[in-house]
C-alpha positions in Angstrom: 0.0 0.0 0.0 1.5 3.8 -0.8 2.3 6.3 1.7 -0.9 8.4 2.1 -0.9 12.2 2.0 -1.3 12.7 5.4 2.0 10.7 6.3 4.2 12.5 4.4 4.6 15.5 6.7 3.1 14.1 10.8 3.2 16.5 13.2 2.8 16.1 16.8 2.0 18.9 19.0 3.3 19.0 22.3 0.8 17.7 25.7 1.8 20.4 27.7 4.2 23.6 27.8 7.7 23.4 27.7 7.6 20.2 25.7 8.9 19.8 21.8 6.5 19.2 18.9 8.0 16.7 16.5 7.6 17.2 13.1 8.1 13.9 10.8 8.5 14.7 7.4 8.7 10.5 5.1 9.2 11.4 1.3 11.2 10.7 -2.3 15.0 13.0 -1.1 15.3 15.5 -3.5 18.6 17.9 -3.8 18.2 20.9 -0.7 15.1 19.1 0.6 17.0 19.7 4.1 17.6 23.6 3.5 13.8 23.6 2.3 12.2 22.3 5.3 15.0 23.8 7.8 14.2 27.5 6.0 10.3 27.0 6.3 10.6 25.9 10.2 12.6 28.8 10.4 9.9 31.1 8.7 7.5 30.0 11.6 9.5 30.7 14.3 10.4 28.0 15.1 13.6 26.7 17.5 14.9 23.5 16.4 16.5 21.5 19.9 16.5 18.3 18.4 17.1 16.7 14.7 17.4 13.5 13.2 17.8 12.6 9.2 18.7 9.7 7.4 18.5 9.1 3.1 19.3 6.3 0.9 19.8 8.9 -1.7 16.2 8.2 -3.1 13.7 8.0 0.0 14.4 10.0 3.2 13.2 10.5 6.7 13.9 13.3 8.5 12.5 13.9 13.0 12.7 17.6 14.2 12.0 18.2 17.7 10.9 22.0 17.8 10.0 24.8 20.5 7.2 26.5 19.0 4.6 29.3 20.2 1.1 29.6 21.4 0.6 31.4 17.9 2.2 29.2 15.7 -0.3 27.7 13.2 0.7 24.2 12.8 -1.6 23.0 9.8 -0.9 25.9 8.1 3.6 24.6 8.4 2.3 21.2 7.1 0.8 22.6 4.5 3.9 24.6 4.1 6.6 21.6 4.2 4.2 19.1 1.7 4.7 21.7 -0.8 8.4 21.4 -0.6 8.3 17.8 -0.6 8.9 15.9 -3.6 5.7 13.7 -4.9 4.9 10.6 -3.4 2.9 9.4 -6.2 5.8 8.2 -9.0 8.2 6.7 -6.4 9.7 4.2 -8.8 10.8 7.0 -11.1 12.9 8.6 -8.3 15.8 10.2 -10.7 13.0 12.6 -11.8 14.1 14.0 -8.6 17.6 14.9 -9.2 18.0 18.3 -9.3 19.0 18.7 -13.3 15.0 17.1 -14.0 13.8 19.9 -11.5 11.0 21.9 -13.5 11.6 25.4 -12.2 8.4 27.0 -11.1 8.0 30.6 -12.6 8.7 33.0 -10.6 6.2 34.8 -8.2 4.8 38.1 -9.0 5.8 41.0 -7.2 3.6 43.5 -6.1 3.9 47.1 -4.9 2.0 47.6 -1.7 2.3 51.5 -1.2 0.5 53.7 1.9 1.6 57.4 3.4 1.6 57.8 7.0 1.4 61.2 8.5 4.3 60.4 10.9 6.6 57.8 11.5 6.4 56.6 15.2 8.6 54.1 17.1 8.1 50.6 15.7 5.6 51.5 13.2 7.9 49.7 10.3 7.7 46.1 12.4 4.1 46.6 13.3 4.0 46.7 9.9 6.5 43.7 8.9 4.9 41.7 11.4 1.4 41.7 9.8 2.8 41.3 6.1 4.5 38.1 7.8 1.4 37.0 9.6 -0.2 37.2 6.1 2.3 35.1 4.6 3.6 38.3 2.2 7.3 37.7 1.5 9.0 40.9 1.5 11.2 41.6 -1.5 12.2 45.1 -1.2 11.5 48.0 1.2 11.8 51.7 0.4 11.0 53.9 3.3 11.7 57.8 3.1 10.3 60.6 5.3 9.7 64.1 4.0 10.4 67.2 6.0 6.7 67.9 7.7 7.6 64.3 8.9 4.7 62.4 6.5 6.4 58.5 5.5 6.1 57.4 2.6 6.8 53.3 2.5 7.1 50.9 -0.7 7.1 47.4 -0.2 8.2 45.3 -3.0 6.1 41.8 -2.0 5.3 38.3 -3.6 2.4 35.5 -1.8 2.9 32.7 -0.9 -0.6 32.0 -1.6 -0.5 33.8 -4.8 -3.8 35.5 -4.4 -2.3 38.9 -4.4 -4.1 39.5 -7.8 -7.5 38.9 -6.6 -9.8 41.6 -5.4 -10.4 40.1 -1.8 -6.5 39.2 -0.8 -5.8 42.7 -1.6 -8.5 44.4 0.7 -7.7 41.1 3.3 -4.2 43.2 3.6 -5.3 46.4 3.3 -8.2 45.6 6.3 -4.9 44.2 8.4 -2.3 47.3 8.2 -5.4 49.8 8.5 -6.0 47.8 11.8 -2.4 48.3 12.7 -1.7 52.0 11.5 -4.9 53.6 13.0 -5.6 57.0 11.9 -1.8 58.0 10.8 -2.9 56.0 7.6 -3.4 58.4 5.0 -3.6 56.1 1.9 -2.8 52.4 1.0 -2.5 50.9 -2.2 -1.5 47.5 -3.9 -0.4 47.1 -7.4 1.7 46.0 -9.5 5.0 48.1 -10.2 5.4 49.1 -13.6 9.3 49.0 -14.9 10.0 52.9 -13.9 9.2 52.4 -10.2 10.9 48.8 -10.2 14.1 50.7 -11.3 14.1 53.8 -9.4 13.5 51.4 -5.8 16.4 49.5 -6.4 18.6 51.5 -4.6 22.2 52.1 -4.2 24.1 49.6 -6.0 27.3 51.0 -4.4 29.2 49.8 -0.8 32.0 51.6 0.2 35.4 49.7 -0.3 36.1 49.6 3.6 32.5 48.6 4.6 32.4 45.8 1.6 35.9 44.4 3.1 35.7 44.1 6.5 31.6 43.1 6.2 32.0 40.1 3.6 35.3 38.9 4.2 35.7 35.2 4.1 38.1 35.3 6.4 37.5 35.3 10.1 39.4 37.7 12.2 42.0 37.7 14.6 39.7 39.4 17.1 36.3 39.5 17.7 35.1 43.1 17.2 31.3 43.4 18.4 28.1 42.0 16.8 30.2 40.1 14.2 31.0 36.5 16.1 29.8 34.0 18.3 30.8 34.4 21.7 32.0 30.5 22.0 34.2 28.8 19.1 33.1 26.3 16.9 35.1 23.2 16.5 34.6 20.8 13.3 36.3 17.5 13.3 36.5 15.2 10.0 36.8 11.2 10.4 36.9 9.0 6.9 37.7 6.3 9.4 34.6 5.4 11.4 32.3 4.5 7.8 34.0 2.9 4.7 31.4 5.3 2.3 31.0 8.2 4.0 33.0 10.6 5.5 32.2 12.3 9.2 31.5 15.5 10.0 31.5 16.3 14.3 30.8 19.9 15.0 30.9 21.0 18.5 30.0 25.1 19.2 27.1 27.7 20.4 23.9 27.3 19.6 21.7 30.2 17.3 18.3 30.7 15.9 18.6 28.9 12.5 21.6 26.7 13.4 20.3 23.6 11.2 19.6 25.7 8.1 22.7 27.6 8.4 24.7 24.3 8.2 22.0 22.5 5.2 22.7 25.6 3.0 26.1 25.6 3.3 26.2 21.9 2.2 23.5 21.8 -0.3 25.7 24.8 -2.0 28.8 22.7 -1.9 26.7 19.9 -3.5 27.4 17.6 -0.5 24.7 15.0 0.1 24.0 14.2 4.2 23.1 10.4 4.3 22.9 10.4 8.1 22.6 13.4 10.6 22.0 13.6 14.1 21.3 17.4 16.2 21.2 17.9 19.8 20.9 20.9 21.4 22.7 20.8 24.9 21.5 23.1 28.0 23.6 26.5 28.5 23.5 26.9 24.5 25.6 24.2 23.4 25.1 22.0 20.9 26.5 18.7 18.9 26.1 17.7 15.0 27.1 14.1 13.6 26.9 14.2 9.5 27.5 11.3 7.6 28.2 13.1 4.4 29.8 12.2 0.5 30.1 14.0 -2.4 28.0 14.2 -5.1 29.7 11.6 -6.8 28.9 9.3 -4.5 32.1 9.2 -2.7 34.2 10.2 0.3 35.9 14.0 0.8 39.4 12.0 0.7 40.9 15.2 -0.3 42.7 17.4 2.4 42.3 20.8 0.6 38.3 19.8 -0.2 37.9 19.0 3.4 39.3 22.1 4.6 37.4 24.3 2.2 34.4 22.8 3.6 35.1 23.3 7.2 36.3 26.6 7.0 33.0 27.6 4.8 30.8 25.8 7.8 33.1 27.1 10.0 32.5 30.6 9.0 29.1 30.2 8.2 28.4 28.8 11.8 30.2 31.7 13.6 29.0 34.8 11.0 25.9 33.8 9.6 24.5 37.4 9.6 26.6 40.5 9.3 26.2 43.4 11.5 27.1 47.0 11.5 26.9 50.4 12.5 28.6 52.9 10.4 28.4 56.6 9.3 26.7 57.5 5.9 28.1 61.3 6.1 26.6 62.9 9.2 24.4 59.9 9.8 24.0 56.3 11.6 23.4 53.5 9.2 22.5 50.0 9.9 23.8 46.9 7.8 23.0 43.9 7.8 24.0 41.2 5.3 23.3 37.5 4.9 24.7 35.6 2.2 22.1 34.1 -0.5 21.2 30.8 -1.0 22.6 29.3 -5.1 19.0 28.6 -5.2 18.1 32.6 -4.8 16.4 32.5 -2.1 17.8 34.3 1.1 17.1 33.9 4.8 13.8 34.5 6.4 12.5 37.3 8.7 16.2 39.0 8.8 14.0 42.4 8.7 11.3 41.4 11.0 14.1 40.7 13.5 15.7 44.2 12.5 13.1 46.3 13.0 12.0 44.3 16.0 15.2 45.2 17.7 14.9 49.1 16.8 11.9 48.9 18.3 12.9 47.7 21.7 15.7 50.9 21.3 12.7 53.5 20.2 15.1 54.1 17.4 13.1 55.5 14.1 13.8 55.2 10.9 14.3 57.2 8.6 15.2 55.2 5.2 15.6 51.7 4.2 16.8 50.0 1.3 17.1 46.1 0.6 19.0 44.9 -2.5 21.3 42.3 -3.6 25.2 42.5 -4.4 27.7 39.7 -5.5 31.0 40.2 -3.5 33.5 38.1 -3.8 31.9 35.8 -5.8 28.7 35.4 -3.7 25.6 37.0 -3.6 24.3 38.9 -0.3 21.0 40.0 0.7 22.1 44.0 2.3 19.6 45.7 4.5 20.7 49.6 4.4 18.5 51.3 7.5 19.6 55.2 8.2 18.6 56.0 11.6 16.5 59.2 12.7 19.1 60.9 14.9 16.7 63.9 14.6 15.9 63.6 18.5 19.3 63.4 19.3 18.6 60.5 21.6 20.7 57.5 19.6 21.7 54.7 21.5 25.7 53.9 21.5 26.0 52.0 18.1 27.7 49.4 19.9 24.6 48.4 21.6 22.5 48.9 18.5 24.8 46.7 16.7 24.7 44.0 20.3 21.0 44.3 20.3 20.3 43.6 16.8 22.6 40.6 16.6 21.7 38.9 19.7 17.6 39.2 18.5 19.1 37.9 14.8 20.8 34.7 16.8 18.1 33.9 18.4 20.1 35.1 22.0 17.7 37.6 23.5 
């Protein structure tokens, strides 16, 4: 008998509070099917303690253990991970999953949601963000600028999930929700779609400055650890082609942060590195161990020295700076970067500026301008949030604790 629908993704809700739900997810294993479901729990909010996987290279079956919230709408994350999950139907045909027979989907549409505010008050850009996300609106591009009698004018660059955006009732839907939100300092709100001379004139800057670019997206890590960059704890990785005559073993031994798992899948699914076994545990006091039973896409072991040290130093890195974070001065202002690097599928990591503007919040810290926007630097491609702070009250927090704040509430440490 086949594997019914409902088996493919089981999730079991915890009996009372302070317990895991455990998500099963049984299915055909598909290239990045890890990253997938590791990105979408990390979409919901969701705090992975526990983790085990295990693949054949054509059927897979993969336990998380999660911390998740009173708010957190379960069906709605199963509904969420089937979609990622390769057809159960046409099992016996399993190389139609290999990632060169993927059919791309076509791309969402982007819409413009636009509205004009008569001020900008403390935390009105995550009241905001928060409802777009609770809406399942995926936020592209932002474009926030204030005029000098203080009216905001914001443009959002956003695709649905749900890809109802074009109908009459999904628009009014969102325009009901941030009406709710922005009370009477709404002046207008309106959701389109962009023609070509807005989508150019939002892209923003396409220029960092040299000494920002170098120091933020070096692949390097540094001697010191200057604020909001690293981990407070090092990370140790430890390779064994000894203990498995196929595979070659991966220990990693280090701090704990919000998106751990999907930090490591990523960095493997880009290296084209296929995990036949893995094993998470995430220790009390922050600490946690990984096992990964890995082998090239050939098949084979990483026999080669330099191949296994490029891989540990890129999990290495990528374990210790998965975000970038700044404060710096953009003439005789504060500005706010953040940078994560971009998945080789194109997608980038989630709620990065719901956790930005969530922290600016907690400093009443306005804003005055934002832009998100893409660059390739050394030969990878990073997702740059650009926020200039409103120093027009004068009461600006030390950037040192701007730049603590908003990497502690990015790691998951606050």
């Amino acid at each position: 008998m086949g594997l019914m629908y409902e088996d493919v993704v089981v999730i079991s809700q915890a009996e009372k509070p302070g317990d895991c739900t455990v998500i099963t997810v049984n299915c055909p294993d598909k290239t990045g099917l890890g990253c997938d479901l590791c990105r979408i729990i990390l979409l919901f909010g969701l705090s992975i303690s526990r983790g085990d996987l295990s693949t054949d290279g054509k059927w897979c079956y993969l336990v998380f253990w999660v911390v998740g919230k009173p708010t957190t709408r379960w069906s709605l994350l199963k509904n969420r991970l089937l979609e990622v999950c390769p057809s159960y139907f046409s099992t016996s045909r399993i190389y139609s999953y290999r990632l060169e027979n993927q059919q791309h989907p076509k791309p969402p549409d982007v819409f413009l949601l636009k509205f004009w505010c008569f001020q900008d008050r403390k935390g009105l850009l995550h009241d905001v963000t928060e409802v777009l996300c609770e809406l399942e609106l995926t936020i592209k591009r932002v474009k926030v600028s204030t005029t000098p009698d203080g009216r905001v004018m914001d443009l959002f660059f956003i695709t649905d999930t749900r890809e109802l955006l074009h109908t009459r009732k999904r628009r009014e839907e969102t325009i009901h929700h941030l009406e709710a939100v922005l009370g009477n300092t709404l002046i207008s709100c309106e959701i389109e779609l962009p023609g070509p001379e807005i989508t150019a004139c939002c892209h923003g800057s396409t220029f960092l400055p040299s000494a920002i670019a170098e120091e933020m997206f070096s692949l390097e890590l540094p001697a010191e650890q200057p604020n909001g960059f690293l981990a407070s704890a090092p990370v140790s990785i430890a390779v064994d082609n000894s203990f498995s005559p196929s595979h070659t073993l991966i220990q990693i031994l280090g701090q704990d942060h919000k998106g751990l798992i999907y930090d490591m899948m990523r960095t493997l699914t880009d290296y084209n590195t296929q995990v036949s076994y893995g094993r998470f545990f995430a220790k009390p006091r922050g600490n946690c161990e990984v096992d990964l039973f890995i082998m090239q896409a050939d098949g084979k072991k990483i026999v080669d020295p330099s191949k296994q040290d490029a891989l540990c130093s890129r999990l290495r890195m990528e374990l210790l700076r998965p975000l970038r974070v700044a404060v710096v001065s953009r003439g005789p202002d504060a500005e706010l970067l953040v940078a994560n690097p971009v998945e080789l599928s194109g997608r980038g990591r989630p709620l990065v500026f719901y956790d930005i503007t969530l922290a600016l919040k907690i400093l009443s810290i306005s804003i005055f301008s934002v832009e998100i926007g893409r660059y390739m630097i050394h030969d990878r491609e990073w997702e740059v949030y650009r926020i200039l702070l409103d120093e027009a009250d004068g009461n600006l927090e030390p950037r040192n604790k701007i730049e603590d704040l908003v990497r502690k509430i990015l790691m998951g440490w606050e």
